[in-house]
Every structure is written in structure tokens, then in C-alpha cells.
DRENDREN-26032 format. One record per residue: residue in three letters; x, y, z of N, C-alpha, C in turn. Coordinates in nm, 2 decimals, always signed. Layout:
REM DRENDREN-26032
ALA,X,Y,Z,X,Y,Z,X,Y,Z
...
This chain:
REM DRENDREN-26032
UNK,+4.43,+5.24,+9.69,+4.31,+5.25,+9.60,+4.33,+5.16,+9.48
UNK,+4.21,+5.05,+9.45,+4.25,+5.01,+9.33,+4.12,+4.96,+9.28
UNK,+4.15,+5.03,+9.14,+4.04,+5.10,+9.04,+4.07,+4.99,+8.88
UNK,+3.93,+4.93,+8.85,+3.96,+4.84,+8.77,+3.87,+4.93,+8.60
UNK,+3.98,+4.94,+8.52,+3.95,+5.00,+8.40,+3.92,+4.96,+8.28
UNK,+3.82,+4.92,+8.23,+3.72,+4.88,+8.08,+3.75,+4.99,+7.99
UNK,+3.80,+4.95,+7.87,+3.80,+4.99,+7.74,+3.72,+4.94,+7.61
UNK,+3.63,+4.96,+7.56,+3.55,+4.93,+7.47,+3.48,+5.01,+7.31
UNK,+3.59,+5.15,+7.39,+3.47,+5.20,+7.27,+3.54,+5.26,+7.11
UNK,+3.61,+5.16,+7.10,+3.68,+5.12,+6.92,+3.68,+4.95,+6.94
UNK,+3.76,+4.93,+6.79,+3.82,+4.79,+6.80,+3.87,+4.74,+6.92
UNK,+3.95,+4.85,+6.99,+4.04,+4.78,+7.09,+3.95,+4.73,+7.22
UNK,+3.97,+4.65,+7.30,+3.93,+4.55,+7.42,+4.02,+4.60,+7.51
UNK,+4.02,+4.64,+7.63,+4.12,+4.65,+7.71,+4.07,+4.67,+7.87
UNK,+4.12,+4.60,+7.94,+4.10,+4.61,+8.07,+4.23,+4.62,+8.17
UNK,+4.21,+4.65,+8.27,+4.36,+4.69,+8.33,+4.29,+4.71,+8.51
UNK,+4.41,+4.67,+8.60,+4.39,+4.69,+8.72,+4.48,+4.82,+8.75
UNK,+4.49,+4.95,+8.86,+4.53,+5.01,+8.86,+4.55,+5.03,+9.03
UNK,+4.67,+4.99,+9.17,+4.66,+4.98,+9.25,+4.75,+5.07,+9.32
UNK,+4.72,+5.21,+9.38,+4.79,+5.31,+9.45,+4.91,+5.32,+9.37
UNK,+4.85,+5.40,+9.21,+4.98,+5.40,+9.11,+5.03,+5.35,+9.04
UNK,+4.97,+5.23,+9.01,+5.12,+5.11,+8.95,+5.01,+5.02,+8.90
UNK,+5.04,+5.02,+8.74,+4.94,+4.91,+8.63,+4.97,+4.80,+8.72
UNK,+4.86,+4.70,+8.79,+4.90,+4.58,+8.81,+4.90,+4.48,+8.70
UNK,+4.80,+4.51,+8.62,+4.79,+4.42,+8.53,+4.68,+4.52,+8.40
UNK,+4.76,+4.43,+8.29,+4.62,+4.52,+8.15,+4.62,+4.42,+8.08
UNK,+4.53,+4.40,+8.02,+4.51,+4.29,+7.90,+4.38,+4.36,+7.80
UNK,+4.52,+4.41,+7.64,+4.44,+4.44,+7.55,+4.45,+4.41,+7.42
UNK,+4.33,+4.36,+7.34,+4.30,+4.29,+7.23,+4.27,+4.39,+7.16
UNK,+4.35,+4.43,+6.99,+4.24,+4.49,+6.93,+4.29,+4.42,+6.80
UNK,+4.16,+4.32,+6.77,+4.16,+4.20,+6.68,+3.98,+4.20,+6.64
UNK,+3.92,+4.17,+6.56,+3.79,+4.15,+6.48,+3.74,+4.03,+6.60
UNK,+3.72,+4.07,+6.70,+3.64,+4.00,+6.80,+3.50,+4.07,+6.86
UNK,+3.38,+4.02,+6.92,+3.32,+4.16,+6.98,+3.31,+4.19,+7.10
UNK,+3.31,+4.27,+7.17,+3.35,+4.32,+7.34,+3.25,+4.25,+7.38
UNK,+3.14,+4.14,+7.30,+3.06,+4.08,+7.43,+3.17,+3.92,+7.47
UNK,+3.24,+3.90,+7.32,+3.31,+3.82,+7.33,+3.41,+3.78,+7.47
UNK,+3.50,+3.95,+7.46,+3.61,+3.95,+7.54,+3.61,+4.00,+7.66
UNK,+3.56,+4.10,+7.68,+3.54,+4.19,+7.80,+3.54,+4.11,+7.94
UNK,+3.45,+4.01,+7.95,+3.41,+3.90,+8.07,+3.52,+3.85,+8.09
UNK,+3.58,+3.73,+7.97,+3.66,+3.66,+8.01,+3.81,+3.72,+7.98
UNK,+3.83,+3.84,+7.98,+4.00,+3.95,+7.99,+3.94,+4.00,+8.11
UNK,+3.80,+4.04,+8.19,+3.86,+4.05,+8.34,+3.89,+3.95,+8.43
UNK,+3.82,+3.82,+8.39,+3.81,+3.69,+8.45,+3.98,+3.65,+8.49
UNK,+4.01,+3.65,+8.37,+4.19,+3.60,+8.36,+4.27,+3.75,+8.45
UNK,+4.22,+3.85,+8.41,+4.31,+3.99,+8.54,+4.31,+3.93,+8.66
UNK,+4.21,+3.95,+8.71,+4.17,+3.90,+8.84,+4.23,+3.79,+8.89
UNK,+4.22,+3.65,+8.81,+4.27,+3.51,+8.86,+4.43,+3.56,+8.86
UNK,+4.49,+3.62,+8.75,+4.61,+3.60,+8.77,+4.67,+3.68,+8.92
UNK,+4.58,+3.78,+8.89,+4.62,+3.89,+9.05,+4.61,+3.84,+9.19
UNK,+4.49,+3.69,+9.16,+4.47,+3.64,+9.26,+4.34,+3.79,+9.37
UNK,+4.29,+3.83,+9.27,+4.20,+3.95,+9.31,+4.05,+3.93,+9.33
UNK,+4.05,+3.95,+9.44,+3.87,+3.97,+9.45,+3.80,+4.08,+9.41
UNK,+3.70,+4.09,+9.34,+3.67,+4.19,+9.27,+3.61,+4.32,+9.37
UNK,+3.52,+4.23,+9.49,+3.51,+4.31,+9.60,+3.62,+4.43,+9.67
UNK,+3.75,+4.36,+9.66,+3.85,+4.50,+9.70,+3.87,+4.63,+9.59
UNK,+3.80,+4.60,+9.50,+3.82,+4.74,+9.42,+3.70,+4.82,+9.46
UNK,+3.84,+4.97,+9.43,+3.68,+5.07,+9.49,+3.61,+5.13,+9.37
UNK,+3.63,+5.14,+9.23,+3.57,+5.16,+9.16,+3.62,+5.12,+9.03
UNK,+3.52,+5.09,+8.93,+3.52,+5.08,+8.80,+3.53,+5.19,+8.74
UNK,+3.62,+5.16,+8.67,+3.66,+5.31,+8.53,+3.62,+5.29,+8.39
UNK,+3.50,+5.33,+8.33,+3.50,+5.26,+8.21,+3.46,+5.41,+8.10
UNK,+3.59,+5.38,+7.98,+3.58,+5.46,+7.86,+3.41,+5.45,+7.87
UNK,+3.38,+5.64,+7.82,+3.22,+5.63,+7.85,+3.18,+5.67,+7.72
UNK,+3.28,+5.69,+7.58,+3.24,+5.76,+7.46,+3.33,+5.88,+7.47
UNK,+3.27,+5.95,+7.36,+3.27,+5.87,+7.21,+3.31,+5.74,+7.15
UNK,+3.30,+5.69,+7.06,+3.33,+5.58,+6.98,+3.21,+5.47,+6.94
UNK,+3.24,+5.37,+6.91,+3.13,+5.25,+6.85,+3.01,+5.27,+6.94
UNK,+2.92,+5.28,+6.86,+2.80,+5.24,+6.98,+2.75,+5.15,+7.04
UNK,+2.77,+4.99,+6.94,+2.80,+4.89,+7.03,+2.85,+4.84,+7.15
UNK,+2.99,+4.90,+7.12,+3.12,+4.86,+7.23,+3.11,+4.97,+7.31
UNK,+3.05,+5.11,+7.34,+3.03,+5.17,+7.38,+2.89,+5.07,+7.48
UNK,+2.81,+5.04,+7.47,+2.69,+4.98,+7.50,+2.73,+4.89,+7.61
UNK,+2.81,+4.80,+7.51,+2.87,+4.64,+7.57,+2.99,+4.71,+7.69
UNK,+3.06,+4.80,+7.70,+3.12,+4.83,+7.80,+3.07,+4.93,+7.91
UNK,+2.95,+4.98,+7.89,+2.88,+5.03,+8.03,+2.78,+4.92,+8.06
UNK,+2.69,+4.86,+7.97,+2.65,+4.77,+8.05,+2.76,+4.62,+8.17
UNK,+2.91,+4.61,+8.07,+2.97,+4.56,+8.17,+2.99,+4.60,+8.29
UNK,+2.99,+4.72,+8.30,+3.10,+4.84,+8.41,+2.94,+4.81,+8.50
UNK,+2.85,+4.84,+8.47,+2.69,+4.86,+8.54,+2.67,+4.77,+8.61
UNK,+2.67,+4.60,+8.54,+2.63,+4.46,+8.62,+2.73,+4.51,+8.72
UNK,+2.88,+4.47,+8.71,+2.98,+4.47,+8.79,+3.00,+4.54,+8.92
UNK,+2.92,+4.69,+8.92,+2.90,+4.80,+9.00,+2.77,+4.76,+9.06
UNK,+2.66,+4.69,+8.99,+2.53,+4.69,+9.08,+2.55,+4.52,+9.15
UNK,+2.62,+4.44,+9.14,+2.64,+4.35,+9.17,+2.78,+4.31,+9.31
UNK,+2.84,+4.43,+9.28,+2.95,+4.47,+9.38,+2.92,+4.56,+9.45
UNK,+2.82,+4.67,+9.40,+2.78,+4.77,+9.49,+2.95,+4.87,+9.48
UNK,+2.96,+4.89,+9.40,+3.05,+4.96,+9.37,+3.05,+5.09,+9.28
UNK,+3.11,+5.22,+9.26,+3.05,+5.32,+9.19,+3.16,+5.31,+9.07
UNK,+3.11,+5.38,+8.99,+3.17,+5.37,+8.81,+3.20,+5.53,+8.80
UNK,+3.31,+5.55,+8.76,+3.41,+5.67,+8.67,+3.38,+5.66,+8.56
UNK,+3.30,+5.78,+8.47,+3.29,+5.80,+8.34,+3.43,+5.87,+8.35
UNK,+3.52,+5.82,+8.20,+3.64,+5.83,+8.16,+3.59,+5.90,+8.01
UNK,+3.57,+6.03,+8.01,+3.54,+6.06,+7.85,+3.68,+6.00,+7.74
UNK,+3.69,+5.90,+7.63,+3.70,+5.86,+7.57,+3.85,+5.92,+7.49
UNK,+3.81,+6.04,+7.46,+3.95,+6.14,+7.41,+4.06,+6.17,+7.56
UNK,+4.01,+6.17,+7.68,+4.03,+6.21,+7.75,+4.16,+6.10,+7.79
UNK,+4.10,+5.98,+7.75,+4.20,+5.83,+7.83,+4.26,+5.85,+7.73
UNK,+4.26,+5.88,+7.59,+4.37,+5.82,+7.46,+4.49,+5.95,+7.48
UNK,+4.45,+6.04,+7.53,+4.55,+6.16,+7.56,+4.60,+6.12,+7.68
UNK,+4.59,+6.09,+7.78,+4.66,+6.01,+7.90,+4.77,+5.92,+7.86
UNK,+4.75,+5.88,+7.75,+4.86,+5.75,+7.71,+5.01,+5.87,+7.71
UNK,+5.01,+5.99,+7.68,+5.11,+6.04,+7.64,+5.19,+6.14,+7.74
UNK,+5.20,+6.10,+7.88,+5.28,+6.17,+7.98,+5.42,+6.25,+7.90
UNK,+5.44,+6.40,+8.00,+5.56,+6.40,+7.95,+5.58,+6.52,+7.80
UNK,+5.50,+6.52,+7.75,+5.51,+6.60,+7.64,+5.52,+6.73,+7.62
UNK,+5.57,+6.82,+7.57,+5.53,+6.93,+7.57,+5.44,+7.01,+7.42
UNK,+5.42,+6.88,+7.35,+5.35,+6.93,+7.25,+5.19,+6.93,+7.27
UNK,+5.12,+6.95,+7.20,+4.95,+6.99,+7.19,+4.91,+6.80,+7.18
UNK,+4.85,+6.71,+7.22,+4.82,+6.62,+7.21,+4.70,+6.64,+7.12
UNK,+4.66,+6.56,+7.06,+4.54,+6.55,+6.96,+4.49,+6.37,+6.90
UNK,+4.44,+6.36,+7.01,+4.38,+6.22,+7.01,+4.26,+6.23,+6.85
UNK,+4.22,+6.14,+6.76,+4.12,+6.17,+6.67,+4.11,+6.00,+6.68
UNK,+3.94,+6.02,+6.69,+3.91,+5.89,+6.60,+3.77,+5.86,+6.50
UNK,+3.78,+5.78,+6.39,+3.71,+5.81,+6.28,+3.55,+5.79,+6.31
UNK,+3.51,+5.88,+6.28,+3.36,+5.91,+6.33,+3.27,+5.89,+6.16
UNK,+3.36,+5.89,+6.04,+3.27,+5.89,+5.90,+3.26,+6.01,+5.83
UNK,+3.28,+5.98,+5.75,+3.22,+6.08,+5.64,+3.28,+6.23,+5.62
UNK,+3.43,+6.23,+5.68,+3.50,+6.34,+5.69,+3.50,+6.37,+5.84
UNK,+3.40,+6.33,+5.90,+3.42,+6.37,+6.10,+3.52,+6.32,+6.18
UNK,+3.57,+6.36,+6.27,+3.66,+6.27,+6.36,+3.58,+6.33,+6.51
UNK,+3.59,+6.25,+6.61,+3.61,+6.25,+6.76,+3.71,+6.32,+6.78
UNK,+3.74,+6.38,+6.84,+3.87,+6.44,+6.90,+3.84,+6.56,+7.03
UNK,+3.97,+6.58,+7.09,+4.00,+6.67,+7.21,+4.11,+6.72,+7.19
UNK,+4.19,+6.82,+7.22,+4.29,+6.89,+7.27,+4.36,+6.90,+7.41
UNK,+4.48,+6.86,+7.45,+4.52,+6.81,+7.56,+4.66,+6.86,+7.59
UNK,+4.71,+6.90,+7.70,+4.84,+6.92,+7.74,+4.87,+6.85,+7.88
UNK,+4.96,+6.78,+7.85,+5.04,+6.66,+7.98,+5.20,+6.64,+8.00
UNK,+5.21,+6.79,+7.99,+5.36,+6.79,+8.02,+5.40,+6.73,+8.14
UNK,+5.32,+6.79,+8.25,+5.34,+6.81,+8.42,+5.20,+6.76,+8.45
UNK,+5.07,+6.85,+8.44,+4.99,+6.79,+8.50,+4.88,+6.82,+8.39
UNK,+4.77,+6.72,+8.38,+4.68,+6.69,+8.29,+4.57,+6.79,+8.27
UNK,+4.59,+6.90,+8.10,+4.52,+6.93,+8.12,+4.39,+6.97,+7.98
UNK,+4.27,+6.95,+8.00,+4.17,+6.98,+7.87,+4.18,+7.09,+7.81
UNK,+4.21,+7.16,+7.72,+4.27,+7.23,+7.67,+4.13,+7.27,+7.56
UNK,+4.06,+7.18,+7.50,+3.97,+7.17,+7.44,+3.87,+7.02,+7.48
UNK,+3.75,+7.07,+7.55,+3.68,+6.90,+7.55,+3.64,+6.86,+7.43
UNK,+3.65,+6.71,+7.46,+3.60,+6.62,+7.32,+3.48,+6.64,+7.25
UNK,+3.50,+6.64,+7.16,+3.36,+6.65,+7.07,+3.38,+6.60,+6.88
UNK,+3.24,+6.61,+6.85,+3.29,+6.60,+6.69,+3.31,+6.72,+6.59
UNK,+3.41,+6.68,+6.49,+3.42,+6.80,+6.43,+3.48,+6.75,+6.30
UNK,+3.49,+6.83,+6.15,+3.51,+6.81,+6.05,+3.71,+6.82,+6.07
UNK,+3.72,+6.71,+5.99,+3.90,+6.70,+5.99,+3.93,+6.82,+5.95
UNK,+3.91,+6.85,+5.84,+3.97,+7.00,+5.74,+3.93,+7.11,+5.88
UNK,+3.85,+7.13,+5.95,+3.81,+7.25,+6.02,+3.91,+7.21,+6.15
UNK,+3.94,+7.09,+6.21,+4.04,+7.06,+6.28,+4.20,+7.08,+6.24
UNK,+4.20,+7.03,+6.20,+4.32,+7.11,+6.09,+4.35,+7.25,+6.09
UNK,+4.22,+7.30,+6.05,+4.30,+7.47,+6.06,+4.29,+7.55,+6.20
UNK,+4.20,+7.51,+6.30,+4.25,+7.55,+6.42,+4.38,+7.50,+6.44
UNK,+4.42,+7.38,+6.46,+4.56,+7.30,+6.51,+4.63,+7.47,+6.46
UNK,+4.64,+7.45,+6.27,+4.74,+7.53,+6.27,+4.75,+7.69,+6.29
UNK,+4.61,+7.73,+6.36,+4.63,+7.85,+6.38,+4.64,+7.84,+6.55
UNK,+4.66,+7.78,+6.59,+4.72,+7.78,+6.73,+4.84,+7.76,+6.74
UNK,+4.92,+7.73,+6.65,+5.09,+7.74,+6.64,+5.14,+7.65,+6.71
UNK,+5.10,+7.53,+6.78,+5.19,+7.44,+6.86,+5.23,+7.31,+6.80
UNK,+5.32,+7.28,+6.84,+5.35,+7.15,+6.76,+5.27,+7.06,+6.79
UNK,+5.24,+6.96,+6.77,+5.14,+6.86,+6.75,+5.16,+6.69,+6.77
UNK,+5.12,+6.64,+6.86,+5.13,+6.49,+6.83,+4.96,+6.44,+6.79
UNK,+4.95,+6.36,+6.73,+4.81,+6.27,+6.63,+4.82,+6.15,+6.70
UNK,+4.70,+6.10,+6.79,+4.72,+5.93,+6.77,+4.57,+5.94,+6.81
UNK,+4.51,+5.80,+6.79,+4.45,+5.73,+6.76,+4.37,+5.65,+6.61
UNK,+4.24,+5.57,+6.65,+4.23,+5.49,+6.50,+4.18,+5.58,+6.40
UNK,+4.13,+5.74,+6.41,+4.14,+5.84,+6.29,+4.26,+5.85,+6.22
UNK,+4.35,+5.85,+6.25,+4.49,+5.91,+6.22,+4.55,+5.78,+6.08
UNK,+4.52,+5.66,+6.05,+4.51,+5.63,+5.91,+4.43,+5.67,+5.83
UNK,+4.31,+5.68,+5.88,+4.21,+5.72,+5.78,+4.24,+5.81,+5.73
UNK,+4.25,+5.94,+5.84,+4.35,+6.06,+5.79,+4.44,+6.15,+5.74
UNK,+4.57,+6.06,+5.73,+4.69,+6.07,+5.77,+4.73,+6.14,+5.62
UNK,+4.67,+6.14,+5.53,+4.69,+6.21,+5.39,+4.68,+6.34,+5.41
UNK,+4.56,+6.36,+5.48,+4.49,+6.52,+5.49,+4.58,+6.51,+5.58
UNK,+4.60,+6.49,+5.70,+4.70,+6.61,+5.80,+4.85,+6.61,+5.71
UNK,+4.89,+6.50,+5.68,+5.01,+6.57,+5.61,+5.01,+6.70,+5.50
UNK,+4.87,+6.66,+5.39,+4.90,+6.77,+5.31,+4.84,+6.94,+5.37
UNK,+4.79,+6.91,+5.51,+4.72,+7.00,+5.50,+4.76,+7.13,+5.64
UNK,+4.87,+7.00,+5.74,+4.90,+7.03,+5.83,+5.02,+7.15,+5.81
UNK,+5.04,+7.28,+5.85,+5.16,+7.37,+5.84,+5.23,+7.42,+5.96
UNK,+5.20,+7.37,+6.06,+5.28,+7.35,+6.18,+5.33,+7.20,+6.20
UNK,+5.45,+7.20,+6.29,+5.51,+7.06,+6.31,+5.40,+6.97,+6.37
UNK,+5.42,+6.88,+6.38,+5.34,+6.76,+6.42,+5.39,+6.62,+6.37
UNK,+5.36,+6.54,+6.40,+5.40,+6.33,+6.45,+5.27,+6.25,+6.51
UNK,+5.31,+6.18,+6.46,+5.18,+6.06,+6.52,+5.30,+5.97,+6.60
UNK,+5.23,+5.95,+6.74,+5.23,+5.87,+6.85,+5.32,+5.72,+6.79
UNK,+5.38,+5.66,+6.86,+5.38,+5.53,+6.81,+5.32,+5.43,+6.86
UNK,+5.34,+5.32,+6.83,+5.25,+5.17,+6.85,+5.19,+5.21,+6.95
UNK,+5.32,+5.17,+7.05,+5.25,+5.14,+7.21,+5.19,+5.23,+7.29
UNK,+5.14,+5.36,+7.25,+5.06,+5.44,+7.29,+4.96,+5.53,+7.18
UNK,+4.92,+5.49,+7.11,+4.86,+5.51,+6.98,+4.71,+5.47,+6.97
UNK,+4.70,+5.37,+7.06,+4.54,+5.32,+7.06,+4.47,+5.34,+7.19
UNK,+4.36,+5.34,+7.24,+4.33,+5.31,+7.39,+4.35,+5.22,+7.43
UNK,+4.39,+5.17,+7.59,+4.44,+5.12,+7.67,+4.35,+5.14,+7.81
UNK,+4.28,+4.99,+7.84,+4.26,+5.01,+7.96,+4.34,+5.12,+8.09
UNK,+4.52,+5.05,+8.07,+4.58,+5.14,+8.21,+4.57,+5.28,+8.21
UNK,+4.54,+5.32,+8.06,+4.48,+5.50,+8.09,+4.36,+5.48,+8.14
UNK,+4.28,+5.45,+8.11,+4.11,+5.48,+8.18,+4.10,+5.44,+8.31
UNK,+4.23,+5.32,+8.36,+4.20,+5.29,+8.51,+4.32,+5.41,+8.57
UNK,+4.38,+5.46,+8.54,+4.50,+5.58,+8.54,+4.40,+5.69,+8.57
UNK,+4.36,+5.75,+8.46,+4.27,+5.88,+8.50,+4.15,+5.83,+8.60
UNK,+4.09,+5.71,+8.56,+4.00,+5.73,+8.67,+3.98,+5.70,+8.79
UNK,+4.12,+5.66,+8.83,+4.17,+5.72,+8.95,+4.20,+5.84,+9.02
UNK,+4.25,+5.91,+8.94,+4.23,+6.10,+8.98,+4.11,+6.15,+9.01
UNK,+4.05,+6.09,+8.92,+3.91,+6.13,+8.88,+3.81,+6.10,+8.99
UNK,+3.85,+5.94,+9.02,+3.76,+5.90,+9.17,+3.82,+6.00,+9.28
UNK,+3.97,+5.98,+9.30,+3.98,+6.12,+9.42,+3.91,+6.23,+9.43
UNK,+3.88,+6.26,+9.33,+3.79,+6.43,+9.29,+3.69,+6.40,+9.35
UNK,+3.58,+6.28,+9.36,+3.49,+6.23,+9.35,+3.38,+6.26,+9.24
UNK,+3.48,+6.25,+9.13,+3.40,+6.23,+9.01,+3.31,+6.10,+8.98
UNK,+3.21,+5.99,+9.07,+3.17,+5.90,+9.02,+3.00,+5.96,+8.97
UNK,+2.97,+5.83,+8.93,+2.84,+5.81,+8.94,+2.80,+5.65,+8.97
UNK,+2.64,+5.65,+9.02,+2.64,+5.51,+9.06,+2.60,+5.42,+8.93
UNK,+2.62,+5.31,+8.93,+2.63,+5.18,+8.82,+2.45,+5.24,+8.79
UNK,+2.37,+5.24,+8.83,+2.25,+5.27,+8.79,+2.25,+5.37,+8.71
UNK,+2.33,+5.45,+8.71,+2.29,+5.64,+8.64,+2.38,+5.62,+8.54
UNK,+2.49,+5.50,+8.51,+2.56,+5.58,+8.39,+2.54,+5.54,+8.25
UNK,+2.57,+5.59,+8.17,+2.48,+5.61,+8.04,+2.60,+5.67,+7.92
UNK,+2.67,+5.60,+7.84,+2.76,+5.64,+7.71,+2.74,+5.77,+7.74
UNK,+2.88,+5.85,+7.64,+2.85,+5.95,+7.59,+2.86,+5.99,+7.44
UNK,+2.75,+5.92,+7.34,+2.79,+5.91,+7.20,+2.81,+6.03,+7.16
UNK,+2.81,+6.14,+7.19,+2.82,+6.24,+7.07,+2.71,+6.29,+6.93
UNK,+2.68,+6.15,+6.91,+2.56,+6.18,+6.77,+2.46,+6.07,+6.81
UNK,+2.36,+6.08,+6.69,+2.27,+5.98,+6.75,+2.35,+5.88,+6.69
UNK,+2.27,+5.70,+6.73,+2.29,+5.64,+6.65,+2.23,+5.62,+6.48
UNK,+2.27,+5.48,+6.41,+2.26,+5.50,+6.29,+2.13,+5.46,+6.24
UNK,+2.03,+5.40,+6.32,+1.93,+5.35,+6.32,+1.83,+5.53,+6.34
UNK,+1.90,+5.59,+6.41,+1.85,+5.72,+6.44,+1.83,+5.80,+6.32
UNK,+1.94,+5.82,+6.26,+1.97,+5.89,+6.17,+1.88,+5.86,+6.03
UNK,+1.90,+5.70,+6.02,+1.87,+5.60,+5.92,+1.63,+5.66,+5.88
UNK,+1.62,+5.67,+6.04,+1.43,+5.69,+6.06,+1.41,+5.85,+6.06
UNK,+1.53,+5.88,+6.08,+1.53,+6.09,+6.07,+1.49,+6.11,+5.88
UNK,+1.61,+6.06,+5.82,+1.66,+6.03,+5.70,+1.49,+5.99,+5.61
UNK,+1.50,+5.88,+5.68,+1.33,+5.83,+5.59,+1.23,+5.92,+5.64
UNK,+1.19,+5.94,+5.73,+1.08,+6.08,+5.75,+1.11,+6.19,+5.67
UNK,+1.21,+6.22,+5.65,+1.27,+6.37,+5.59,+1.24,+6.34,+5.39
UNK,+1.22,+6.19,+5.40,+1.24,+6.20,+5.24,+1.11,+6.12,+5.20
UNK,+1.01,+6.12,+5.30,+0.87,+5.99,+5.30,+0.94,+5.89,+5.26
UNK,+1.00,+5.79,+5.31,+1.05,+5.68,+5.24,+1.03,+5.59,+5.38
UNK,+0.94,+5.58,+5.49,+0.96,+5.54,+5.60,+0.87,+5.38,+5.53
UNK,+0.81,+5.35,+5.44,+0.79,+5.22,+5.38,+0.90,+5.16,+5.39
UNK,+0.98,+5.24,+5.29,+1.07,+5.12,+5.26,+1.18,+5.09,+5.37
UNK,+1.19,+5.20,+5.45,+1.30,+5.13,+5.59,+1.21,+5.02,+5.64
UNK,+1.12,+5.05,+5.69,+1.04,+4.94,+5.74,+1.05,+4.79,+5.69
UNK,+1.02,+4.78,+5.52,+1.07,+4.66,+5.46,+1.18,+4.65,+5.47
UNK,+1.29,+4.67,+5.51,+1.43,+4.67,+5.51,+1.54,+4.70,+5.40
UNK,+1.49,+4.80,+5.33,+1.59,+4.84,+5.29,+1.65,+5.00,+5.32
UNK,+1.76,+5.02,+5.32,+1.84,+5.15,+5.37,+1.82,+5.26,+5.26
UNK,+1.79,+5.38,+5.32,+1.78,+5.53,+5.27,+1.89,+5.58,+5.25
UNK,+2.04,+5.56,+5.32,+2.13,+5.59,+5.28,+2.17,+5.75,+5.35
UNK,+2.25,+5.70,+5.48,+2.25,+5.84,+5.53,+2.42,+5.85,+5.48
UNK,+2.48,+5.75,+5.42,+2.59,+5.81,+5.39,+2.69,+5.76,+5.49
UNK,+2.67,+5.70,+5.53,+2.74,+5.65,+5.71,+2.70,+5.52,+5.74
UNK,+2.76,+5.41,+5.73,+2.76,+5.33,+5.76,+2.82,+5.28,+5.93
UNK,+2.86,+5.32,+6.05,+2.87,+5.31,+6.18,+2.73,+5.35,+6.24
């Protein structure tokens, strides 16, 4: 089986080949670039170096959300051409789901977060001691209210992803069960988790076809919010002329 995995939906860029088990190859950027930039040419270079035709893969794995809505955007429409042009089916990888994957092995509460604004984080609840499991699905939710479940569930705790600076004040002052943040090398998303889980995932036959798949943002976007915001306050003039109503959120 080998299942080629897109990562897009933060800073980080990451693609990875995944062949009956065994990363053959990952290549990930997380540098002020944009995923229309990198995405093409980090599979272009996978592939040549693997000496891979993209035809032998049986499915695309691609982070499906939460996160950016851009790079969310720019990495299903990647995963979509690639699938309707190969005729190949696409694995939605919910997003919290791949950044908890990075952590085999553990026996503590995994808690992937990432910064959503304005006091919100992305996050899931995860246990991967032995075998993988959702514990809590991904959604959004207020840090401080995250927080006090973690600590009224009593488990120790590991923190990673790109919430966890933004945050890292409040869970320390606020956290009262043990807990750590992840380090480097498994701290951010990683294509070889999204081509990792959605591998399992394709066995299950969790796909959908390159035609049907569609992010999974969580909230609207900001342009959404931005015309909600101006209707709610009659100010839909002045968005029109271009200036902002101010939802408070800038993503």
C-alpha cells in the first residue's frame, strides 16, 4: 500500500510518501512561504527522488482541518487535481487527529492545540499508548475552559502544537495536573502522520472521492464573519468600501 500525505493546514508544508509501513520519504517546510508556493514542487522532488510514479499510489492523505483557511483550501484543492487526474481516492485526515499521531508510545492524555484567536484553540484529546485512540474529537474551544477539563480529568498531559506558544503562560499558570510540551521533532504537523493514519484509515475504507472532499474549518471564514459583523451593526457600506468592522480576529 502506498499512500501519499499533504500537510497544509498551519505554517508548516509537509508531504511524505508512506509504503506498507515505512516513511519512504517526507519533505517539511515550516518557513513564511505559501502552500501554493511549495506543495507542487515538495511532491515533484518526493516522487523524482523515489524514482515514483504517482499512478502507483493508492490514495492521497490530506490534513482536511481545522487550521488556516488558505492552506487548508490550497491543500484539498492539491489532494483533488491529483485524485481527479490519477483517478485516485483522498483520506480526509482530521487535522488534530495527524498532530496526535506524531506521539506513539505514550501513556499520557495527548493534547494537540492550535491557535484559532482570540483566546480559542483547535484541539482533540487522544490516547496512543498501544493503539490509537479519540478520546475527545477535534473541535474549538476556549483555552481557560480546556484547561479545566484537562485538569479535572486527572491525567498527565503532553501539549504540542503551534497553540502551545501562544499559550504556554496560561497552561503553566493554570494547569494543576502534570503535563510537558512535546519536543521539536514531533511538535508540529508532519506529512508522515497524515500519510501514517491515512493509511489505517484507507484500510477501514475511510475514503472519499477527489470530487466530494471539502476542508473541515470548524468556523466560518473571516470574510464571513467580517459581512455577519457589518449586517449586525448596519455598517455593510463601509465593508463594501473597504474598510474593516473589526471582528476582533484577524485569521
Amino acid at each position: 500500500m502506498k499512500i501519499l500525505g499533504i500537510e497544509s493546514a498551519s505554517l508548516v508544508a509537509s508531504v511524505a510518501v508512506v509504503s506498507d509501513g515505512l516513511v519512504t520519504a517526507e519533505y517539511t517546510v515550516d518557513f513564511k512561504k505559501t502552500h501554493s508556493q511549495t506543495l507542487l514542487p515538495m511532491i515533484d522532488e518526493v516522487t523524482r527522488m523515489l524514482e515514483l510514479d504517482l499512478h502507483e499510489i493508492d490514495a492521497i492523505a490530506v490534513s482536511g482541518g481545522p487550521g488556516s483557511y488558505t492552506g487548508l483550501r490550497i491543500g484539498s484543492a492539491t489532494a483533488k487535481g491529483l485524485g481527479l487526474a490519477l483517478e485516485k481516492p483522498l483520506v480526509h485526515v482530521p487535522t488534530m487527529d495527524a498532530i496526535a499521531y506524531n506521539l506513539y508510545g505514550t501513556s499520557a492524555l495527548i493534547c494537540p492545540v492550535m491557535d484559532a484567536r482570540r483566546g480559542q484553540v483547535y484541539t482533540g484529546l487522544y490516547h496512543y499508548e498501544e493503539a490509537f485512540e479519540v478520546v475527545k474529537p477535534q473541535c474549538g474551544m476556549d483555552i481557560h475552559e480546556l484547561i479545566r477539563e484537562l485538569n479535572a480529568r486527572g491525567e498527565r498531559v503532553i501539549f504540542l502544537g503551534d497553540g502551545v506558544p501562544v499559550n504556554e503562560k496560561i497552561i503553566r499558570e493554570e494547569m494543576t495536573v502534570s503535563f510537558s510540551f512535546a519536543p521539536a521533532q514531533v511538535n508540529r504537523q508532519r506529512g508522515a502522520s497524515v500519510a501514517a493514519l491515512g493509511s489505517v484509515y484507507f484500510a477501514e475504507g475511510r475514503t472519499v472521492s477527489a470530487m466530494d472532499h471539502a476542508p473541515d474549518y470548524l468556523r466560518k471564514a473571516q470574510a464571513e464573519r467580517e459581512l455577519e459583523e457589518a449586517k449586525r451593526q448596519g455598517k455593510t457600506d463601509e465593508l463594501a468600501a473597504g474598510h474593516s468592522v473589526g471582528t476582533g480576529d484577524s485569521q
